[in-house]
PDB file with one MODEL, atoms N, CA, C and O in Angstrom:
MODEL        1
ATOM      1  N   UNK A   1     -23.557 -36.926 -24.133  1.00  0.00           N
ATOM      2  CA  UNK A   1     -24.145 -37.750 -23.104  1.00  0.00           C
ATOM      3  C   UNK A   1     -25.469 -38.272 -23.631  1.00  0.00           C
ATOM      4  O   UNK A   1     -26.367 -37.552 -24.068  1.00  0.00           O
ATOM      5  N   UNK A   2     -25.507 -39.810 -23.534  1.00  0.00           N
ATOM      6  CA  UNK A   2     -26.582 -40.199 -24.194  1.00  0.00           C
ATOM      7  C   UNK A   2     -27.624 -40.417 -23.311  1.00  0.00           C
ATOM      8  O   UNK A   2     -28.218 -41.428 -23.685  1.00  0.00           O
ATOM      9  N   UNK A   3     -28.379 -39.720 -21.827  1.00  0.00           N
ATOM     10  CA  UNK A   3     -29.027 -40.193 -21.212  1.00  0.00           C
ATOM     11  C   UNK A   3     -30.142 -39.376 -21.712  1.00  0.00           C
ATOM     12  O   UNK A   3     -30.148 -38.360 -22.407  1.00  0.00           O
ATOM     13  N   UNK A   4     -31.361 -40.278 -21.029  1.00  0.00           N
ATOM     14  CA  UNK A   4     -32.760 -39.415 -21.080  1.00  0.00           C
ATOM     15  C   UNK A   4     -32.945 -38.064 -20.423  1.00  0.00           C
ATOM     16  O   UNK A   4     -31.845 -37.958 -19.880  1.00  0.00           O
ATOM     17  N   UNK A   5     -33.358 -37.374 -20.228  1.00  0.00           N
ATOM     18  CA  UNK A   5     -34.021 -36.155 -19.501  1.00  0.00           C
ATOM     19  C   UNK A   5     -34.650 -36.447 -18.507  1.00  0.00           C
ATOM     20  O   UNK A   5     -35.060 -35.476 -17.871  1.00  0.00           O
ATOM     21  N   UNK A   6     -34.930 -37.580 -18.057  1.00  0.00           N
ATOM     22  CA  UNK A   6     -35.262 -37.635 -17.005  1.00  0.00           C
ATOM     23  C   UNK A   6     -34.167 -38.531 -15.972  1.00  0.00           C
ATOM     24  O   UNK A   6     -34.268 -38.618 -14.748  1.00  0.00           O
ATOM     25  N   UNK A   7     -33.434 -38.965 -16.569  1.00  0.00           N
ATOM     26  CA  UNK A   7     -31.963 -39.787 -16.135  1.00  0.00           C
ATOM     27  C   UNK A   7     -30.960 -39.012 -15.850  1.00  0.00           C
ATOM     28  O   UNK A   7     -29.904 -39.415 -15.361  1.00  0.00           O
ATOM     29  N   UNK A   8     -31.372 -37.161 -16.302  1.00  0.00           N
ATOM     30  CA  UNK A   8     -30.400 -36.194 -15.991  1.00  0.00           C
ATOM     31  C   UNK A   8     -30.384 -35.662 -16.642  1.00  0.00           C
ATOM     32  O   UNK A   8     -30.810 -34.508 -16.590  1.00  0.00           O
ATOM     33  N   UNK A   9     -29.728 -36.368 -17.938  1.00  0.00           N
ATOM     34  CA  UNK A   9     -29.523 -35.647 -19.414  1.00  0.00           C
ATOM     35  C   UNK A   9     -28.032 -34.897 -19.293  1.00  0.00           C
ATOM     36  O   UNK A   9     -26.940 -35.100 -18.763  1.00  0.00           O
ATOM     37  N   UNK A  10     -28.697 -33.900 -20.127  1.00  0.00           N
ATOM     38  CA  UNK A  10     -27.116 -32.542 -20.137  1.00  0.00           C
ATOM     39  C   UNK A  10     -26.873 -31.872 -18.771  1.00  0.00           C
ATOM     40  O   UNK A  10     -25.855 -31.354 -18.312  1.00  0.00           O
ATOM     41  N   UNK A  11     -28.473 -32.084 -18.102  1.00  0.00           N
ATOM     42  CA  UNK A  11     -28.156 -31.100 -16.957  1.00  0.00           C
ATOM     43  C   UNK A  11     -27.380 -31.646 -15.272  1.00  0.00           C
ATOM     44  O   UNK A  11     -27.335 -31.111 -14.164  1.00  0.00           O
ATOM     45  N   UNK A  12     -26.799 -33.115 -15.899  1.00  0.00           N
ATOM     46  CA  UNK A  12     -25.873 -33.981 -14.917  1.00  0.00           C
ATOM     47  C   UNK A  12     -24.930 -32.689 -14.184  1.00  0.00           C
ATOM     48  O   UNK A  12     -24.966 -32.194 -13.058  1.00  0.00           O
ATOM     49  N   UNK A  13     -23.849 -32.339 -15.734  1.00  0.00           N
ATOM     50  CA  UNK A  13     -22.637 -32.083 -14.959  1.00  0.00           C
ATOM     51  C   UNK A  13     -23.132 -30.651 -14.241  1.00  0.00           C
ATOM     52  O   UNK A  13     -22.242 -30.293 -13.468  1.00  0.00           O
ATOM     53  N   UNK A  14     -23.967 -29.957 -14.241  1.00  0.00           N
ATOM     54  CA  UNK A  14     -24.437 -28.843 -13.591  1.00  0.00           C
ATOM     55  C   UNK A  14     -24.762 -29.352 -11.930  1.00  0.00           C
ATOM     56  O   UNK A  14     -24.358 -28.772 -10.922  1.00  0.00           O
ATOM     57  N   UNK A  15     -25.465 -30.391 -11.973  1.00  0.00           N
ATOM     58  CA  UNK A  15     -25.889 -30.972 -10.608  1.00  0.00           C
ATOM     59  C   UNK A  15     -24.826 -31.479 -10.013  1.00  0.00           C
ATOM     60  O   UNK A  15     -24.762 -31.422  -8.785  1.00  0.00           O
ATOM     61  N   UNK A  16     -23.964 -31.973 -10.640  1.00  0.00           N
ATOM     62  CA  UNK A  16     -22.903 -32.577  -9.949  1.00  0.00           C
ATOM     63  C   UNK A  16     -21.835 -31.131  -9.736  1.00  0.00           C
ATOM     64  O   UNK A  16     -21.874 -30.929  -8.522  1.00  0.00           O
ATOM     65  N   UNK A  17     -21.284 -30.487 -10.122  1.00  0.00           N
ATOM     66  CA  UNK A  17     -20.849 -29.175  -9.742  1.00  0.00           C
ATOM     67  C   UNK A  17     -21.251 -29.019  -8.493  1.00  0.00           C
ATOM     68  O   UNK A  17     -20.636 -29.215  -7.445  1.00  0.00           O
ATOM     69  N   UNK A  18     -22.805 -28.487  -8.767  1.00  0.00           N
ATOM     70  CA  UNK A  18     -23.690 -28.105  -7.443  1.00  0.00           C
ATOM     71  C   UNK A  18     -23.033 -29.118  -5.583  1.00  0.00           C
ATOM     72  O   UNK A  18     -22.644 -28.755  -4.473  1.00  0.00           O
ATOM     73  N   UNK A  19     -23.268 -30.368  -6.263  1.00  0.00           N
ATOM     74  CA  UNK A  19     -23.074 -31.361  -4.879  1.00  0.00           C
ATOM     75  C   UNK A  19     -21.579 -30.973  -4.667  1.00  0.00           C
ATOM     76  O   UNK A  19     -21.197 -30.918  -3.498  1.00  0.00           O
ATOM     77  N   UNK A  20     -20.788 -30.728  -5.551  1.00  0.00           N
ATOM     78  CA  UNK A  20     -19.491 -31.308  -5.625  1.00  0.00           C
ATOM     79  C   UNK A  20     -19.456 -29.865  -4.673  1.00  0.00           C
ATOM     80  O   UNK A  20     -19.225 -29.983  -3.470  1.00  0.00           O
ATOM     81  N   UNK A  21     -19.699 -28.483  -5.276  1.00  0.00           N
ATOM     82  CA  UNK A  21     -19.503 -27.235  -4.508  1.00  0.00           C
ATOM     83  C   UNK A  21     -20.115 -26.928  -2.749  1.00  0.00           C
ATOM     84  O   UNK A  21     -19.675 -26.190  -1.867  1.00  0.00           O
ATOM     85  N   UNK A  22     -21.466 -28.006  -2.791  1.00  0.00           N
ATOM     86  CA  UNK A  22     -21.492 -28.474  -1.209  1.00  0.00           C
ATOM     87  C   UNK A  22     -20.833 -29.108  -0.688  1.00  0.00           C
ATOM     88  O   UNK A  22     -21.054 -28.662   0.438  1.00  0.00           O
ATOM     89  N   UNK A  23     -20.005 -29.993  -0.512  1.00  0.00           N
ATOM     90  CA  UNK A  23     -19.213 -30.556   0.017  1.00  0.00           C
ATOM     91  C   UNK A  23     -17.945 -29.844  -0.292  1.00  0.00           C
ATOM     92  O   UNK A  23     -17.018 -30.646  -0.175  1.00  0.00           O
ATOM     93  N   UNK A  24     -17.525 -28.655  -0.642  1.00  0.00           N
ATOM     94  CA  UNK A  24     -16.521 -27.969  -0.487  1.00  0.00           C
ATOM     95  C   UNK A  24     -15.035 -28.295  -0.986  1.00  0.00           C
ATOM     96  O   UNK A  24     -13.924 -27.985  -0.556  1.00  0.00           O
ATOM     97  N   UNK A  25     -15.531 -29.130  -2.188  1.00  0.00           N
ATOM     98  CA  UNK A  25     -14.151 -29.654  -3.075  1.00  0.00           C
ATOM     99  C   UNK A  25     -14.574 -28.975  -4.616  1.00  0.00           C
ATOM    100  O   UNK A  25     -14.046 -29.619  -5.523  1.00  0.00           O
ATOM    101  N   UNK A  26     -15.199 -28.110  -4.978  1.00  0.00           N
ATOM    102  CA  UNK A  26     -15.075 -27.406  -6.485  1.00  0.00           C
ATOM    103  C   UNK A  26     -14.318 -26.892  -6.992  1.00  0.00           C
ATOM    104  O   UNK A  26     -14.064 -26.836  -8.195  1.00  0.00           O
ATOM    105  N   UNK A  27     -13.774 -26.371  -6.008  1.00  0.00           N
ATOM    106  CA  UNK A  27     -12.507 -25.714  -6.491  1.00  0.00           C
ATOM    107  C   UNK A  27     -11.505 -26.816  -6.724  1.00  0.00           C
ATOM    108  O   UNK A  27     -10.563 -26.305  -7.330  1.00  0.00           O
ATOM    109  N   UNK A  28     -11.331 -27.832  -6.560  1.00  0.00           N
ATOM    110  CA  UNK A  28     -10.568 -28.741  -7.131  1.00  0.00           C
ATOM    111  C   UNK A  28     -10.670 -29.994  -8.213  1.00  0.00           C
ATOM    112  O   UNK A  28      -9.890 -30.902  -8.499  1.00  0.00           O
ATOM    113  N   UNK A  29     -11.944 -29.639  -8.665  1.00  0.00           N
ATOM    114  CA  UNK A  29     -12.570 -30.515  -9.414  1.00  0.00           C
ATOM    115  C   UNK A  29     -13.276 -29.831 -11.123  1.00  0.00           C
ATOM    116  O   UNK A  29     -14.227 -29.065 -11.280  1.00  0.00           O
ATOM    117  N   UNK A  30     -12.687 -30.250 -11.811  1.00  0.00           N
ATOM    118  CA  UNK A  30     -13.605 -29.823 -13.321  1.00  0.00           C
ATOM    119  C   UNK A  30     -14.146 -30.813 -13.793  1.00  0.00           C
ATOM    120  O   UNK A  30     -13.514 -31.849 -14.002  1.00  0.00           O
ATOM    121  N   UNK A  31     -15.752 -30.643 -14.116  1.00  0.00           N
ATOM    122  CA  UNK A  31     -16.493 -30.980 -14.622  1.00  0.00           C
ATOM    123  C   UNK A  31     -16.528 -30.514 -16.403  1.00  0.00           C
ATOM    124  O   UNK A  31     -16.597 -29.443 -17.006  1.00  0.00           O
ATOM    125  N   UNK A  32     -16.415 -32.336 -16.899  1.00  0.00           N
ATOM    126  CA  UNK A  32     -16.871 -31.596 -18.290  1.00  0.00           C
ATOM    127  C   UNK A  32     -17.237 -33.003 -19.166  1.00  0.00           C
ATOM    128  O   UNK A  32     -16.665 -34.090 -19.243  1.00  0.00           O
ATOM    129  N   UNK A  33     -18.709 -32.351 -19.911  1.00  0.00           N
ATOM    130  CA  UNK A  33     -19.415 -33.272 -20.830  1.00  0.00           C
ATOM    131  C   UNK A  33     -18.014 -33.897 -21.620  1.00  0.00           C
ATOM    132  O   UNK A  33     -16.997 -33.447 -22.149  1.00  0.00           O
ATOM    133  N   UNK A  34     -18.489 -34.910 -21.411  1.00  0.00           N
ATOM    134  CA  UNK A  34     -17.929 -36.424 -22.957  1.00  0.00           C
ATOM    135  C   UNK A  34     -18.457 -37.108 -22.872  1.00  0.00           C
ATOM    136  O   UNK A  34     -19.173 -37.176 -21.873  1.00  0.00           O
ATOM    137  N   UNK A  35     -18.492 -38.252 -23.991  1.00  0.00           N
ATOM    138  CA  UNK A  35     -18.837 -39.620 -24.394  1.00  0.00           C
ATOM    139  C   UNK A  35     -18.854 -40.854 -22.967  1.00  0.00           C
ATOM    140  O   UNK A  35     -18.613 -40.692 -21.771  1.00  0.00           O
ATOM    141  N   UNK A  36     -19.182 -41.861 -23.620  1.00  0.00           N
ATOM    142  CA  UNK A  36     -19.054 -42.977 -22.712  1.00  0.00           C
ATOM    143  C   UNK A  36     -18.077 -43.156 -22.013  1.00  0.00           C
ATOM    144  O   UNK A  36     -18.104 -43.620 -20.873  1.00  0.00           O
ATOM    145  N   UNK A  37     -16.990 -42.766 -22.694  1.00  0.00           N
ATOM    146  CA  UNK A  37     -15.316 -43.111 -22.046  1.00  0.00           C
ATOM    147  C   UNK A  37     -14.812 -44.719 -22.623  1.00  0.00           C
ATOM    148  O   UNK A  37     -13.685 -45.214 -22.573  1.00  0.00           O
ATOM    149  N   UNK A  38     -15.972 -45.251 -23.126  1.00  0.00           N
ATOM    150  CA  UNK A  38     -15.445 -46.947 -23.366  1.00  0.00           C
ATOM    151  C   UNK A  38     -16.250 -47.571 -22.615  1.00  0.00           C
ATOM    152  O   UNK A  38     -16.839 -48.545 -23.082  1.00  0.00           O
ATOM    153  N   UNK A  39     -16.406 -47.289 -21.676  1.00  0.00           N
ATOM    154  CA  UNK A  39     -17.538 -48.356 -20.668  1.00  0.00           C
ATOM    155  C   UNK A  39     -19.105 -48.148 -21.240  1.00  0.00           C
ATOM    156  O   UNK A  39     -19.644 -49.247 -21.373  1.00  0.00           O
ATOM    157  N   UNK A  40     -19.687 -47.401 -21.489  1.00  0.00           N
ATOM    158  CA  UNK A  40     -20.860 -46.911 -22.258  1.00  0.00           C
ATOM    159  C   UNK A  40     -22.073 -48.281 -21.319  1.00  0.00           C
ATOM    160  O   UNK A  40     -22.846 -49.178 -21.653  1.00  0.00           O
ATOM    161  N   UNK A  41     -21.479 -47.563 -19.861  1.00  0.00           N
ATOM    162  CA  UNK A  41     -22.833 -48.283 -19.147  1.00  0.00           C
ATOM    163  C   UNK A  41     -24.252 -47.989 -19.285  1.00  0.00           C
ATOM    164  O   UNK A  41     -24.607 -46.813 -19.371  1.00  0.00           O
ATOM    165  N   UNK A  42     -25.205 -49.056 -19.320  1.00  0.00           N
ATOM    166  CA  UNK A  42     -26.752 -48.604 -19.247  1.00  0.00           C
ATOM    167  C   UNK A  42     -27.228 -47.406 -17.824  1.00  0.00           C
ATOM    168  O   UNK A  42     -26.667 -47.434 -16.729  1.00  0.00           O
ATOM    169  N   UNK A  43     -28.059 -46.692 -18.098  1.00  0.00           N
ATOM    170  CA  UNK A  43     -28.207 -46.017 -16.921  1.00  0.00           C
ATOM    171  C   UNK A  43     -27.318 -45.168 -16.437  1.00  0.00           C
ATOM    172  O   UNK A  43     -27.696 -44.096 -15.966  1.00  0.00           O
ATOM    173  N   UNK A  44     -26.010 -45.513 -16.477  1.00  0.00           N
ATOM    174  CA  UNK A  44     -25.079 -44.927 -15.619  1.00  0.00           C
ATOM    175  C   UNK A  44     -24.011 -44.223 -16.397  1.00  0.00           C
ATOM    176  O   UNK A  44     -23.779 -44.571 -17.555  1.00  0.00           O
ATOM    177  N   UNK A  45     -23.356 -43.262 -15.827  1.00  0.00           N
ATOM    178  CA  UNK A  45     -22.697 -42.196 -16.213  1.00  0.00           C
ATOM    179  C   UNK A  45     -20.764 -43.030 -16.128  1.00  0.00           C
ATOM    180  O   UNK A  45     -20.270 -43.761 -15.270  1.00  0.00           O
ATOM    181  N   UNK A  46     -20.224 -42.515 -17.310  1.00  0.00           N
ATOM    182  CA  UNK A  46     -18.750 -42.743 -16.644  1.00  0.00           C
ATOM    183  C   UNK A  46     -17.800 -41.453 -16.221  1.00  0.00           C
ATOM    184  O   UNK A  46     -17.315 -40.807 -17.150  1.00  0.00           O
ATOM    185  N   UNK A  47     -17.596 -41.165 -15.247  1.00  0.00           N
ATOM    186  CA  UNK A  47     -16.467 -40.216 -14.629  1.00  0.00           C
ATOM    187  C   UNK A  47     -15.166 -40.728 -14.729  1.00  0.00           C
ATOM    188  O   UNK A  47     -14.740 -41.714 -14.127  1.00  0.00           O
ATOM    189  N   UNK A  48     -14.502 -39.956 -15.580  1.00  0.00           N
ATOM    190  CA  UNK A  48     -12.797 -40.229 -15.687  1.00  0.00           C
ATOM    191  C   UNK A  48     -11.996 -39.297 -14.731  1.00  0.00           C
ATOM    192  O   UNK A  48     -12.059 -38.075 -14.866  1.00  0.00           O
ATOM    193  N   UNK A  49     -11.371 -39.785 -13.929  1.00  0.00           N
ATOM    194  CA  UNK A  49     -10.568 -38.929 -12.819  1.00  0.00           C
ATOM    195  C   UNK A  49      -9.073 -39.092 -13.203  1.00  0.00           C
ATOM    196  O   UNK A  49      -8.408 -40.097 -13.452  1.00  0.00           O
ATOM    197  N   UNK A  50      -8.739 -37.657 -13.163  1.00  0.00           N
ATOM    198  CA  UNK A  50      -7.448 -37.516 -13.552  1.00  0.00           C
ATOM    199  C   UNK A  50      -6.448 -37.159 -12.208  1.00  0.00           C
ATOM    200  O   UNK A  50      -6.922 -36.605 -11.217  1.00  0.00           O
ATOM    201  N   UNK A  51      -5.404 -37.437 -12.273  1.00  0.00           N
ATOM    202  CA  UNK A  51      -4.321 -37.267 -10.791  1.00  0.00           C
ATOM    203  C   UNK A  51      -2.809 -36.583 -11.978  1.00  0.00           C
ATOM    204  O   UNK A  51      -2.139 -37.180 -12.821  1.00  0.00           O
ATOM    205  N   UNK A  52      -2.781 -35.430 -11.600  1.00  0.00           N
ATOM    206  CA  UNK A  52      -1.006 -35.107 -12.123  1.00  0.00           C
ATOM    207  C   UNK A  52      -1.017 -35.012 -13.572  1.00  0.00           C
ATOM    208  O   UNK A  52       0.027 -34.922 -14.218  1.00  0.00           O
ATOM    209  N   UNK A  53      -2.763 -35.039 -14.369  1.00  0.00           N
ATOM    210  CA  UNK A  53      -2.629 -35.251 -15.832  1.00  0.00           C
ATOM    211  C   UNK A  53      -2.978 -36.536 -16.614  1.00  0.00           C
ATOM    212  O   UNK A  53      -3.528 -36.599 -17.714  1.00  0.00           O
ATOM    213  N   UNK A  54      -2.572 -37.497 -15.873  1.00  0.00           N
ATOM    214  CA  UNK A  54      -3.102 -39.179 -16.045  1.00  0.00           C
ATOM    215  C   UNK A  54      -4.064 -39.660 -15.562  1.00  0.00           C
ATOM    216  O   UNK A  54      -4.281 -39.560 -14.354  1.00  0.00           O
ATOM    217  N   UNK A  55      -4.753 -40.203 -16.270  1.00  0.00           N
ATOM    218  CA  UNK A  55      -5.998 -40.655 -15.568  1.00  0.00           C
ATOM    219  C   UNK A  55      -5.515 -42.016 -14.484  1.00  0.00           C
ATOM    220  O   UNK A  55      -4.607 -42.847 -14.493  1.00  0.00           O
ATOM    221  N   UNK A  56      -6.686 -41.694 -13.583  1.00  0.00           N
ATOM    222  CA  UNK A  56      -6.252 -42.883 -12.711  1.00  0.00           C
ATOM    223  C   UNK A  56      -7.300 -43.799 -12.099  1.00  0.00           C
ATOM    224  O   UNK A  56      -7.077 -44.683 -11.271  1.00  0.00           O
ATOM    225  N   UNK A  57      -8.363 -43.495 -12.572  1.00  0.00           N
ATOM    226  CA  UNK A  57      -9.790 -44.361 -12.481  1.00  0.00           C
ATOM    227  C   UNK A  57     -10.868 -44.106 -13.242  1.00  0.00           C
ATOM    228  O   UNK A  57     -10.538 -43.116 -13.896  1.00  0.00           O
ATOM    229  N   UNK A  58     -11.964 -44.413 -13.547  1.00  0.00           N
ATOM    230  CA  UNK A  58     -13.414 -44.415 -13.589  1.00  0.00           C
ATOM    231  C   UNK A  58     -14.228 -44.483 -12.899  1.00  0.00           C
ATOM    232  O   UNK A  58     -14.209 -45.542 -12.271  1.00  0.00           O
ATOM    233  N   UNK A  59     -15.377 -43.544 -12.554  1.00  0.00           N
ATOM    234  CA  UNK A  59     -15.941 -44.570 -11.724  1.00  0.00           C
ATOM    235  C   UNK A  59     -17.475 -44.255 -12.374  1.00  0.00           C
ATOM    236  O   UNK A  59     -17.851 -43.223 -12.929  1.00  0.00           O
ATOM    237  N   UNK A  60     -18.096 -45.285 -12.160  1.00  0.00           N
ATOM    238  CA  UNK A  60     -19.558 -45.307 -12.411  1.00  0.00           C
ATOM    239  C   UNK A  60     -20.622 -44.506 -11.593  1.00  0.00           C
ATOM    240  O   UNK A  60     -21.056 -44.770 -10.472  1.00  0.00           O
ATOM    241  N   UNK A  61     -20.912 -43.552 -12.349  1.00  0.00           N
ATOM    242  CA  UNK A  61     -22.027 -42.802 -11.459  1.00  0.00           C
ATOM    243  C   UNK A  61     -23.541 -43.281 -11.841  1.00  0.00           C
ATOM    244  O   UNK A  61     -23.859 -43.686 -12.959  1.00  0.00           O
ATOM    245  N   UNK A  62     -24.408 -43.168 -10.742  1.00  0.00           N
ATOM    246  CA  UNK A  62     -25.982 -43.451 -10.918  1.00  0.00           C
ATOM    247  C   UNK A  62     -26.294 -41.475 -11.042  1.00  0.00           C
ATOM    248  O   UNK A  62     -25.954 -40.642 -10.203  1.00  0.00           O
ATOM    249  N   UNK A  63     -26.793 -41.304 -11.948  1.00  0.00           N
ATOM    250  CA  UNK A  63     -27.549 -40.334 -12.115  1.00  0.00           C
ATOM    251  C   UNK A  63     -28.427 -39.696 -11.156  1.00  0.00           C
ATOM    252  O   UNK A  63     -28.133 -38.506 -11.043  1.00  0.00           O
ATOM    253  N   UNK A  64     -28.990 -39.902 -10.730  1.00  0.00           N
ATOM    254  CA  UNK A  64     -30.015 -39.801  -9.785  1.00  0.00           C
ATOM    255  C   UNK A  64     -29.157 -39.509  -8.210  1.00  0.00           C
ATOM    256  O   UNK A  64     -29.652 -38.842  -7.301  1.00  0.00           O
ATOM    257  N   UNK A  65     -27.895 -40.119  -8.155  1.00  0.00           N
ATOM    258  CA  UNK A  65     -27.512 -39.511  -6.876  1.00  0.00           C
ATOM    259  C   UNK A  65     -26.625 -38.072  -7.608  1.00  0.00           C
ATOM    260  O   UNK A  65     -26.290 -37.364  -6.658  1.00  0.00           O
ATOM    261  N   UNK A  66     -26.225 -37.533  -8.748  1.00  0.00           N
ATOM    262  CA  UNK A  66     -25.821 -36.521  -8.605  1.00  0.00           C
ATOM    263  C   UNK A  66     -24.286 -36.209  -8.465  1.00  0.00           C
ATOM    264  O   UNK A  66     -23.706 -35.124  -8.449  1.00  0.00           O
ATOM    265  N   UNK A  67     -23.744 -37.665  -8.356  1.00  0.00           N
ATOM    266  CA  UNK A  67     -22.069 -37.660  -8.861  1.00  0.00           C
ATOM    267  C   UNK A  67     -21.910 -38.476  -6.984  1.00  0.00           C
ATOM    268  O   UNK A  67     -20.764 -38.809  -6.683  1.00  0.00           O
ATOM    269  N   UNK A  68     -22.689 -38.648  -6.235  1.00  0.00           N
ATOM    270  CA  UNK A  68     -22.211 -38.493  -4.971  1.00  0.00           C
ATOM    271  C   UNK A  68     -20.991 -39.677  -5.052  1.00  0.00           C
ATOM    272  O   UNK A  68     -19.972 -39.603  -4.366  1.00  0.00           O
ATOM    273  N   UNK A  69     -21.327 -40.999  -6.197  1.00  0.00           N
ATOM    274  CA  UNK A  69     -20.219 -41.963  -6.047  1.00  0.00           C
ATOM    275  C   UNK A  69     -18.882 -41.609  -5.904  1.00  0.00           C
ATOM    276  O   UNK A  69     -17.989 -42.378  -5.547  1.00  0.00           O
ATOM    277  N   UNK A  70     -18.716 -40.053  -6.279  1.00  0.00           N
ATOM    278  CA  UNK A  70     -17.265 -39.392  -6.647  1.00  0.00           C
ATOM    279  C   UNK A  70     -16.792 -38.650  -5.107  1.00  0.00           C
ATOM    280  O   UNK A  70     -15.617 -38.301  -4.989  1.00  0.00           O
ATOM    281  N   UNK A  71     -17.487 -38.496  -4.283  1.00  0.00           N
ATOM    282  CA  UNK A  71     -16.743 -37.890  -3.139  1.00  0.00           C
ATOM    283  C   UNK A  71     -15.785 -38.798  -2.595  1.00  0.00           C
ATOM    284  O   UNK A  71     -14.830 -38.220  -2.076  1.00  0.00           O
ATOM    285  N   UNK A  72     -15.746 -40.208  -2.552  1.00  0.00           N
ATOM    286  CA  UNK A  72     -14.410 -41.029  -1.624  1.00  0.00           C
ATOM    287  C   UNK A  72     -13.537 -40.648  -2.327  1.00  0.00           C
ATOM    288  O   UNK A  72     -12.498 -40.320  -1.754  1.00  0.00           O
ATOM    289  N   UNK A  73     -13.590 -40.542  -3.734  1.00  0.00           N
ATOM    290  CA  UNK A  73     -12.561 -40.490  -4.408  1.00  0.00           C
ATOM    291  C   UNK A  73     -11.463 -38.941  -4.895  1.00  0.00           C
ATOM    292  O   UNK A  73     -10.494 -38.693  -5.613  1.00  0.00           O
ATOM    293  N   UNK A  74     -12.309 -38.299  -4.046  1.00  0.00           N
ATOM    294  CA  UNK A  74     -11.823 -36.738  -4.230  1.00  0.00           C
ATOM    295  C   UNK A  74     -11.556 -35.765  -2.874  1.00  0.00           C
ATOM    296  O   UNK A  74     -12.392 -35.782  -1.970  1.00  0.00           O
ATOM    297  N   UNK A  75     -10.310 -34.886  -2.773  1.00  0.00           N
ATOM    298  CA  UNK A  75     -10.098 -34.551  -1.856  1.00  0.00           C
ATOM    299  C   UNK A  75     -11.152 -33.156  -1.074  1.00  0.00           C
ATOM    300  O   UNK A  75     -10.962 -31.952  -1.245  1.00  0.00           O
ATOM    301  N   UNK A  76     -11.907 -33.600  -0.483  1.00  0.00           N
ATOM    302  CA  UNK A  76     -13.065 -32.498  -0.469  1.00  0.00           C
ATOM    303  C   UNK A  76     -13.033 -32.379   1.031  1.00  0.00           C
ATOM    304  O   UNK A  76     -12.783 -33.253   1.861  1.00  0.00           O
ATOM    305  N   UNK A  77     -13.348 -31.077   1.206  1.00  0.00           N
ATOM    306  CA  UNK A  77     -13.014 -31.235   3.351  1.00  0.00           C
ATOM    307  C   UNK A  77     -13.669 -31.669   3.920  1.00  0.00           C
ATOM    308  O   UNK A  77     -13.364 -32.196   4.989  1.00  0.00           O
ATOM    309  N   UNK A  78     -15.280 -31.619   3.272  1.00  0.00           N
ATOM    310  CA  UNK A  78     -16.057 -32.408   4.031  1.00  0.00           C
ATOM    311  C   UNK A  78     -16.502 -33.990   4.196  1.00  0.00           C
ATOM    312  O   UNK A  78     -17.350 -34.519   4.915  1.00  0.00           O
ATOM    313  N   UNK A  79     -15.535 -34.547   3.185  1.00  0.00           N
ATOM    314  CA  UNK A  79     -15.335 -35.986   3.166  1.00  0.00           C
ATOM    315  C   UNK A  79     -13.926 -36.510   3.888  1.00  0.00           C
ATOM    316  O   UNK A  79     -13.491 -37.661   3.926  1.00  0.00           O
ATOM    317  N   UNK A  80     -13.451 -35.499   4.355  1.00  0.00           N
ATOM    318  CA  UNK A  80     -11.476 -36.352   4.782  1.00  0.00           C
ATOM    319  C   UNK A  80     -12.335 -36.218   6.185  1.00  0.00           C
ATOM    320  O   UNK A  80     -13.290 -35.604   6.661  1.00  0.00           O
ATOM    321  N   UNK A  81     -11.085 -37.473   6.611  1.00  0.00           N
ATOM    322  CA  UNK A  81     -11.326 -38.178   7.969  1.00  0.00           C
ATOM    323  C   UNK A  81     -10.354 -37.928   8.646  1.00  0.00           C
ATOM    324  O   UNK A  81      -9.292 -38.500   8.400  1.00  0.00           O
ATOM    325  N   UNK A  82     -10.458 -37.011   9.673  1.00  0.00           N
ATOM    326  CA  UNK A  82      -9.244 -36.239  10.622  1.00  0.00           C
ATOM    327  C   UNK A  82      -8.594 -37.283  11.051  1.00  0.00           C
ATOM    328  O   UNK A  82      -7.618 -37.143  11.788  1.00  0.00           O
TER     329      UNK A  82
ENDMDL
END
């Protein structure tokens, strides 16, 4: 991960765990350091989401929120809509 230390750095996927384990979807979610993925956005992080083994999106995270761009996209209880 090529960000600054103050952009997050290494200590992203730890924070994002953290949010991901408040909102009560960790247990269904692994976090793990890689590269750009190909998109190698400024500022921003790329998350590869996998479904069944295949990936099935990207999505662009801002650092600074901590992965939150990733809750629509993940089945977490405190994000589903009864």
């Amino acid at each position: 991960m090529r960000l600054e230390p103050s952009a997050g750095g290494v200590d992203l996927p730890r924070r994002i765990r953290v949010m991901l384990a408040g909102h009560g979807c960790a247990e269904q979610v692994r976090v793990s350091l890689t590269g750009c993925l190909g998109y190698c956005p400024n500022g921003q992080v790329s998350a590869q989401l996998l479904r069944n083994g295949e990936v099935s999106e990207v999505v662009l995270l801002d650092p600074e929120r901590d992965g939150a761009e990733l809750l629509p996209h993940l089945p977490c209880p405190s994000t589903e809509t009864p």
